[in-house]
Structure formats: C-alpha cells, structure tokens
Backbone as CSV, one residue per row, in Angstrom:
resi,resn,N_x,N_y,N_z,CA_x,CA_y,CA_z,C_x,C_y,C_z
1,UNK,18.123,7.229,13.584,17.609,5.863,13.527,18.792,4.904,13.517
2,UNK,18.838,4.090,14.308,19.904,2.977,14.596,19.516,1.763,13.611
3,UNK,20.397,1.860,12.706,19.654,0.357,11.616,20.484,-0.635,12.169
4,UNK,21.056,-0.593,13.056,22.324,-1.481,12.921,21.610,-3.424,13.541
5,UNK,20.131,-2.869,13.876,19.640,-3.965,14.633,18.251,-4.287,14.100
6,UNK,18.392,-3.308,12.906,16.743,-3.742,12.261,17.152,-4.998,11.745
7,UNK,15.285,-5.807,11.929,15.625,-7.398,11.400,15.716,-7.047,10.025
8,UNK,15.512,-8.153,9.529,15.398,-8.386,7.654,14.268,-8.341,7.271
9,UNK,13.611,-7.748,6.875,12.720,-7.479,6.157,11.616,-9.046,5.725
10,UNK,12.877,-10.223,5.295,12.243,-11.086,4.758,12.021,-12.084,6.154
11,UNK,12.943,-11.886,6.877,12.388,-12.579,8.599,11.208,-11.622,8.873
12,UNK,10.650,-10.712,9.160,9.706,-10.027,9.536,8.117,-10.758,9.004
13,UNK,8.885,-10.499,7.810,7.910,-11.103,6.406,7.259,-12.662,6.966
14,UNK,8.506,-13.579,7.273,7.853,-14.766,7.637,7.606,-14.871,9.110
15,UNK,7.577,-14.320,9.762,7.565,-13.655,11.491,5.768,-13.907,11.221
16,UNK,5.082,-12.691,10.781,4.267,-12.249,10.577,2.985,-13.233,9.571
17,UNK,3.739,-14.414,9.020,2.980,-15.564,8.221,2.782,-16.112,9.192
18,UNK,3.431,-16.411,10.257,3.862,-17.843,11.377,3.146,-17.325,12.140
19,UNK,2.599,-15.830,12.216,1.779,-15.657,13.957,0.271,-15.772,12.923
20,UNK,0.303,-15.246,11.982,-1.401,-15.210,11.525,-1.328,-16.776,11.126
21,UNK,-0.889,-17.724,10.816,-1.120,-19.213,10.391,-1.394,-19.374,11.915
22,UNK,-0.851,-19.739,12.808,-0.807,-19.909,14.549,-1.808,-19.335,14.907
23,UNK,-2.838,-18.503,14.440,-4.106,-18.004,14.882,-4.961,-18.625,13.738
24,UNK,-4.601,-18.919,13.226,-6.172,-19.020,11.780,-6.513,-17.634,10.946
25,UNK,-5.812,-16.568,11.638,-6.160,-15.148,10.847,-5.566,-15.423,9.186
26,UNK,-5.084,-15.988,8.445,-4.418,-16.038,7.217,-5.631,-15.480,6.284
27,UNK,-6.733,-15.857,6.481,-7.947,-15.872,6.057,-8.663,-14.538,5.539
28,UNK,-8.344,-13.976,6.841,-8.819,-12.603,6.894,-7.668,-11.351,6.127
29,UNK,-6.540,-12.031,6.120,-5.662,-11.150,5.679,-5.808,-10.684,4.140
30,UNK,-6.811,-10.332,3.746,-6.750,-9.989,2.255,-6.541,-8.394,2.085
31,UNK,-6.053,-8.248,1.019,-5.476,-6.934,0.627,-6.265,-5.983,1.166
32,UNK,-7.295,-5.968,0.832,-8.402,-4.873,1.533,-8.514,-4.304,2.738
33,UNK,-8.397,-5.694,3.689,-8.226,-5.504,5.630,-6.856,-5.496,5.801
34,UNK,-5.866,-5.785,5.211,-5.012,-4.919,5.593,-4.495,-3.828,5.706
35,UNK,-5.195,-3.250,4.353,-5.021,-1.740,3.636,-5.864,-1.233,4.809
36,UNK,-6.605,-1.651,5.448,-7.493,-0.881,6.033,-7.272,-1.092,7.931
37,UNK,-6.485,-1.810,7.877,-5.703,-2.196,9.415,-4.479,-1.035,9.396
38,UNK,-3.730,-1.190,8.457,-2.745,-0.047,7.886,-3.130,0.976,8.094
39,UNK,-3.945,1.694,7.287,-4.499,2.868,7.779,-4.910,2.993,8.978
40,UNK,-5.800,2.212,9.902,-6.052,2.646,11.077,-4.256,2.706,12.342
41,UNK,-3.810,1.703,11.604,-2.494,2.104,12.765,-2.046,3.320,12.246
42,UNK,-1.979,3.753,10.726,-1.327,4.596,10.633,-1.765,6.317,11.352
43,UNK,-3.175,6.326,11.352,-4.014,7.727,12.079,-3.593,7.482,13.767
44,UNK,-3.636,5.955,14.510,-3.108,6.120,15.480,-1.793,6.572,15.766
45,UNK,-1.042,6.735,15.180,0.605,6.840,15.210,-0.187,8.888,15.271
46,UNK,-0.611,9.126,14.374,-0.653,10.384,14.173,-1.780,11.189,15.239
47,UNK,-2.598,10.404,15.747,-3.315,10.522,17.480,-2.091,10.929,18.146
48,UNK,-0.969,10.375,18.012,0.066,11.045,19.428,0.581,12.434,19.021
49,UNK,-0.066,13.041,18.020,0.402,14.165,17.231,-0.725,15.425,17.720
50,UNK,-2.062,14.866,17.452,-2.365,15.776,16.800,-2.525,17.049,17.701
51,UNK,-2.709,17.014,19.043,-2.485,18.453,19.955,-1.432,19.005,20.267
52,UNK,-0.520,18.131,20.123,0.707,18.438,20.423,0.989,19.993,19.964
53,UNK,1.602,20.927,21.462,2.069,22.381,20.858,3.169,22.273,19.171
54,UNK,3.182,22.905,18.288,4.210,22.612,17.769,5.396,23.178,18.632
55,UNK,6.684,22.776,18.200,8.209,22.573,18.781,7.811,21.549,20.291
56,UNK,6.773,21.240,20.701,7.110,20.693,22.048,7.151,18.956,20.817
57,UNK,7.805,18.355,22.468,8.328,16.782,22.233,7.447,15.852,23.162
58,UNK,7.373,14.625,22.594,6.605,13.671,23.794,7.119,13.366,24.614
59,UNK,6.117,12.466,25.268,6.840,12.263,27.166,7.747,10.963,26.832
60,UNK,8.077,10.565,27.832,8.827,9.111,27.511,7.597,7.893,27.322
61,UNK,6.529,8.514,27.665,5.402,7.503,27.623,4.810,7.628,26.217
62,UNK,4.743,8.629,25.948,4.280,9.303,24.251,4.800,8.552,23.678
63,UNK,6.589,8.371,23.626,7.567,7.862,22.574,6.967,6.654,22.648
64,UNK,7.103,5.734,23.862,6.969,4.507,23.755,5.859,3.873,23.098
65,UNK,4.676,4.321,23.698,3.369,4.384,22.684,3.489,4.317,21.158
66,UNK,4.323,5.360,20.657,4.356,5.582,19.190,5.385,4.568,18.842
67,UNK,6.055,4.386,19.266,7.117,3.373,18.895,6.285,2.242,18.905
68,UNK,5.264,1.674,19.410,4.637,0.749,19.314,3.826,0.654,17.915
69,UNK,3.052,1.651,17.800,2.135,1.965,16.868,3.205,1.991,15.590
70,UNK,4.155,2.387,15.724,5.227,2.350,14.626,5.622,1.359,14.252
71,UNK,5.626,0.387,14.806,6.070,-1.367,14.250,4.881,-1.780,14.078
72,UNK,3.329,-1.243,14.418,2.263,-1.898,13.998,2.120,-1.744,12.368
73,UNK,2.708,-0.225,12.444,2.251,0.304,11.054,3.597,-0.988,9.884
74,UNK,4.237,-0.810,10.855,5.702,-1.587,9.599,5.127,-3.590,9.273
75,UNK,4.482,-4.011,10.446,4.217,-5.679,10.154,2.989,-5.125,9.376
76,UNK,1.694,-4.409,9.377,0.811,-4.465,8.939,1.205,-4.421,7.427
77,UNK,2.372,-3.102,6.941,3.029,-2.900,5.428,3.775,-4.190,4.504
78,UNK,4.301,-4.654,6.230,4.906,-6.017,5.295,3.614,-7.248,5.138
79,UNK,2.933,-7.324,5.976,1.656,-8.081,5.769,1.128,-7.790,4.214
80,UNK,0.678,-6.517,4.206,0.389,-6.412,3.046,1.251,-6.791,1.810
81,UNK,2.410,-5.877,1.700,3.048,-6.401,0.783,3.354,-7.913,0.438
82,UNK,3.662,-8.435,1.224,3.725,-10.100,0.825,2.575,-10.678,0.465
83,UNK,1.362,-10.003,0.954,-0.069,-10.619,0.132,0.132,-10.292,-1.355
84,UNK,0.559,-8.772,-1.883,0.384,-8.447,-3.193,1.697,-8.868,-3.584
85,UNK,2.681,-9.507,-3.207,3.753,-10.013,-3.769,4.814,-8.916,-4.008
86,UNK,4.939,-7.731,-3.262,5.843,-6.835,-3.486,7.520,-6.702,-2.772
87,UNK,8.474,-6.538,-3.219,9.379,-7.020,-2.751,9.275,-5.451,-1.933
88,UNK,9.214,-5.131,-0.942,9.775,-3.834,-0.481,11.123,-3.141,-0.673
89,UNK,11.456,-3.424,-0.475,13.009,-2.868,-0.321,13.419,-2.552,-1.773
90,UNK,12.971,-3.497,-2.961,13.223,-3.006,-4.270,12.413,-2.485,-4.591
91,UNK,10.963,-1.726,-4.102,9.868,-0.687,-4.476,10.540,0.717,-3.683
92,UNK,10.820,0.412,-2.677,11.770,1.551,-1.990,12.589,2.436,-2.790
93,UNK,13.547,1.167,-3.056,14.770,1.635,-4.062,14.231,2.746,-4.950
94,UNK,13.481,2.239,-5.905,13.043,2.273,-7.249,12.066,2.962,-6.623
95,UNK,11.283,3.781,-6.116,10.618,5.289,-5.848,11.514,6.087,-5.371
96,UNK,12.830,5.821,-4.498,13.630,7.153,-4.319,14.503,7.787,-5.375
97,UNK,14.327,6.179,-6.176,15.247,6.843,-7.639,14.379,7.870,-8.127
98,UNK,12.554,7.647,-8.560,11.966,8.299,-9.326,11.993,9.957,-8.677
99,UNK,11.665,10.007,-7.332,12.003,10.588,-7.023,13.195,11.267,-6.767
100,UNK,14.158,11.261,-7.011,15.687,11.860,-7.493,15.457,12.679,-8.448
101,UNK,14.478,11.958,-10.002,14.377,12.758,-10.972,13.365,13.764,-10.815
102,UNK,12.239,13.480,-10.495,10.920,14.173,-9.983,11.665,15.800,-9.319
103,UNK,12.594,15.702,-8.421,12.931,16.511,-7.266,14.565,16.445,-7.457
104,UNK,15.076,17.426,-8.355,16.406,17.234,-8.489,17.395,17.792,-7.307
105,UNK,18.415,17.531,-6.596,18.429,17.900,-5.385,19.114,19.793,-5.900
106,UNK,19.097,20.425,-5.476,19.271,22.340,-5.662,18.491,22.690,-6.468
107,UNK,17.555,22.085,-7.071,16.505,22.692,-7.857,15.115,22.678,-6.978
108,UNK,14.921,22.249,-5.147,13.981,22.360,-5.116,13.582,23.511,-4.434
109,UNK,12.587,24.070,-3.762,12.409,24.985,-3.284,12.682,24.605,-1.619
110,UNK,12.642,25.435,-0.714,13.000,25.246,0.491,11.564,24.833,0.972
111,UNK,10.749,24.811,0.642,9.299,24.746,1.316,8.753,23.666,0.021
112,UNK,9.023,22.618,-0.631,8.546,21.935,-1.262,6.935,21.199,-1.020
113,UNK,6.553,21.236,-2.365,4.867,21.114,-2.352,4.802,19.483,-1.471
C-alpha cells in the first residue's frame, strides 16, 4: 500500500460533508443508513471474492472494481464516524494498542482464532 498519497483523513472528512450538503443528502445521513450503506459496500467489496479459485488473482478489471468499492467502503466509515464524532485515526491507534496486549506478538499461534 502506497500511503505516500493518501489524503487526510480530516480533508476526506470535509470532502464528504460538502458533497452530501451540495445534494441535500445531510438528512438522510444518520448513523443507522450509514451503518447500513457501510455494510452493503462492504459485502460488495467481498462479491469480487466470493468464487474466486483460492490462490487465483483478479483481472485488471476485478482490481479496479474493488478499488472502487474500497473507497466506497472508506467515505461511507468516515461518513459515519464524523456523524458519531469519532476521531479515527485515534480509535485506530488505541485498538492496535489493545490489541498488542490481547495478542502478544510470539505468543500467538500460527493459525490465530
């Protein structure tokens, strides 16, 4: 993954206020329909999965597709989060820590639950 060109999180954030204000959607954006817009991008992302042989790879048309569905899933997360007021990046943080302790690194199993 190339971060070197991901936006900011908090431009995304107001990216994503400025197109739903510019439609009138602000309205509709409540925690619920997003949680539930979220989820539906997120099963589409996993539609480009699910026949797939395992070890085979997608086409260049597959990728692109999912790469789409993949930034749907990321504005829909930040949509949400800025409705419930969550800073991402410091909920991030602060679950990989918990997880650090949860999952100590040589104590886990090779096939973890």
């Amino acid at each position: 993954m190339n971060t070197s060109k991901l936006p900011d999180l908090l431009d995304l954030r107001e990216r994503t206020r400025q197109f739903a204000r510019e439609r009138d959607w602000a309205p509709f954006h409540t925690p619920k329909n997003l949680a539930m817009a979220l989820s539906v991008e997120v099963a589409e992302v996993a539609e480009h999965f699910q026949w797939l042989p395992t070890g085979a790879e997608l086409d260049d048309a597959g990728r692109a597709a999912v790469r789409h569905e993949l930034a749907d899933v990321l504005l829909y997360l930040v949509q949400l989060a800025d409705r419930l007021d969550v800073d991402l990046h410091a909920a991030a943080v602060e679950k990989m820590d918990l997880n650090a302790v949860k999952y100590p690194a040589g104590q886990c199993p090779p096939l973890a639950r």
